[in-house]
C-alpha positions in Angstrom: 85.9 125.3 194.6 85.2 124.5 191.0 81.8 124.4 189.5 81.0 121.2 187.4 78.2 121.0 185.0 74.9 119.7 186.5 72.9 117.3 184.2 69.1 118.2 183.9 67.0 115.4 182.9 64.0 116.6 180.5 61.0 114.7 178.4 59.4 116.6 176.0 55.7 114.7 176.7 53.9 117.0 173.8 55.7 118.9 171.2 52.8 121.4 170.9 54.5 123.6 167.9 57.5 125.5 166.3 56.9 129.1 166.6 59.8 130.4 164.6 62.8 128.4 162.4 66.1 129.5 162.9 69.3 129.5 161.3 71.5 126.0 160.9 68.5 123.7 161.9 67.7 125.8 165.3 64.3 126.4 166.3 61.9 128.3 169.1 59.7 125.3 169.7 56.8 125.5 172.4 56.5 122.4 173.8 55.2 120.4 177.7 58.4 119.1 179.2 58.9 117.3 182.5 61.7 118.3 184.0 64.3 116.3 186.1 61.2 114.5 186.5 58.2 116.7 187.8 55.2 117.3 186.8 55.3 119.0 183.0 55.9 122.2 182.4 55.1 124.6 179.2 58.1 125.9 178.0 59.4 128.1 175.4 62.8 128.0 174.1 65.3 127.4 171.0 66.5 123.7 170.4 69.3 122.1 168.2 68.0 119.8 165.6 68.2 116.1 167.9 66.4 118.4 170.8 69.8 117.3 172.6 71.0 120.8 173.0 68.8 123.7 173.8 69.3 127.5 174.0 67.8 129.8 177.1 64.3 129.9 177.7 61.2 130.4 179.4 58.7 127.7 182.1 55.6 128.1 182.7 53.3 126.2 184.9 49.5 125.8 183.6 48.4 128.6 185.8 50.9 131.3 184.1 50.0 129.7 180.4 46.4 130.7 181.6 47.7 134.1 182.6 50.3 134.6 179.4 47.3 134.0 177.1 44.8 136.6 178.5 47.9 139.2 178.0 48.4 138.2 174.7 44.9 138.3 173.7 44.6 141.3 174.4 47.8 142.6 173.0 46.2 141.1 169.8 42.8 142.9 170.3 45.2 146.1 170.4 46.9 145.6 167.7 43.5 144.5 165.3 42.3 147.5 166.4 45.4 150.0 165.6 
């Protein structure tokens, strides 16, 4: 049986910031997205310049933003002090 593409629907609601730029107009962008219609979603990933395409990435609900910045802070508390 032969796989065909499945279209995901997506609405970036907030495009909160671009984290890095990347070459030939690519960029890591964090941004909310509702997906195929649910409730948003914060995600990380790389999109083309029209945010048609996008690259591989990373979802998050609130809870594991929540969770994702305690780690971070810390990592930075590390690293300020090292």
């Amino acid at each position: 049986m032969a796989k065909g593409k499945v279209e995901i629907k997506f609405e970036i609601s907030n495009e909160l910031g671009v984290i890095s730029e990347g070459s030939k107009g690519w960029n890591l962008e964090f941004n909310r997205i509702m997906w195929n219609g649910n409730d948003p979603k914060y995600d990380i990933r790389t999109w083309g310049p029209d945010h048609v395409r996008m690259g591989k990435g990373v979802t998050l609900t609130e809870d594991e933003l929540r969770r994702l910045k305690e780690l971070i802070d810390k990592e930075i508390q590390y690293l300020d002090e090292n």
